[in-house]
C-alpha positions in Angstrom: -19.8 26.0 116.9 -19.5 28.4 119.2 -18.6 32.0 118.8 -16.7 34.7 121.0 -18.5 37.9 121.6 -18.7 40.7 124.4 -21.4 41.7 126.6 -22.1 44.3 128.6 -24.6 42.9 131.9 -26.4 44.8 134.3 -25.2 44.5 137.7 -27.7 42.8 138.7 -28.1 40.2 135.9 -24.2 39.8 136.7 -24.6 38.7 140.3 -27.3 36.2 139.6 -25.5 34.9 136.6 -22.1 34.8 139.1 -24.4 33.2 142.3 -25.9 30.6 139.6 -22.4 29.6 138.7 -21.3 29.5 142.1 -23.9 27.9 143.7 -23.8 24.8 140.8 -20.3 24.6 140.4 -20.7 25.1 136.4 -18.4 27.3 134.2 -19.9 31.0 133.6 -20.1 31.0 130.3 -22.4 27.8 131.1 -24.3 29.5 133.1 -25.0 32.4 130.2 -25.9 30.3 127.5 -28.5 28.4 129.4 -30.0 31.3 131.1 -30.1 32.8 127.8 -31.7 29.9 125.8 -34.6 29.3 129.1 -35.6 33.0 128.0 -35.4 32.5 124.4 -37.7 29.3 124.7 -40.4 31.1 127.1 -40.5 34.1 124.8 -40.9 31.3 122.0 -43.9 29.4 123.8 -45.8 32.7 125.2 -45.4 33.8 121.3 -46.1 30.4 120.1 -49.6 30.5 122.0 -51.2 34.0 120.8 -51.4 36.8 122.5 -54.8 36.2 123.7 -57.2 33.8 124.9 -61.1 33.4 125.7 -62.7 31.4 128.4 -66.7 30.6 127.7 -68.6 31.3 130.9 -72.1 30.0 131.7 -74.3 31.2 134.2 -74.9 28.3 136.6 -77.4 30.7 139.0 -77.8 30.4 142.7 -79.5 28.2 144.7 -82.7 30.0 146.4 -81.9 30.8 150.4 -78.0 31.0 149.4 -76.7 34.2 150.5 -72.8 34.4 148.9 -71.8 37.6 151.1 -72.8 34.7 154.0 -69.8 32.0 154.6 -70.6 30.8 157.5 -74.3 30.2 156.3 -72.8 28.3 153.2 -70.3 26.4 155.2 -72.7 25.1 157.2 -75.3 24.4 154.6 -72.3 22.2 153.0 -70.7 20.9 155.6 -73.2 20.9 158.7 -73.5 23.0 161.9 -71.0 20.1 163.7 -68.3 21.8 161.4 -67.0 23.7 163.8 
């Protein structure tokens, strides 16, 4: 069922809404409801996940002779002097 209502758009939300519509060829009211229900399902899905989020981290070390602040030593440790 769907229901009549007003609202009032930023200017700038209005042009992309408008381009949208233009560019696809779709109805603007279209346009509105499925721009509104993308954001309501990505707020749903970021909420749906938690707010937060921890990654377990290991030390793996370094190799003796490695120098990290040394690419070009690395790279060609890895790939060979020919490299180049």
């Amino acid at each position: 069922m769907a229901l009549r209502t007003t609202l009032t758009l930023e200017e700038d939300v209005m042009d992309r809404l408008r381009g949208e519509a233009q560019r696809t060829g779709r109805p603007f009211k279209a346009v509105v409801n499925e721009a509104i229900r993308a954001g309501l399902e990505r707020r749903a899905l970021r909420a749906s996940r938690g707010a937060s989020f921890s990654i377990k981290t290991f030390d793996m070390g370094l190799k003796a002779g490695l120098e990290l602040d040394d690419i070009e030593g690395l790279l060609d440790r890895l790939e060979g002097a020919q490299r180049r």
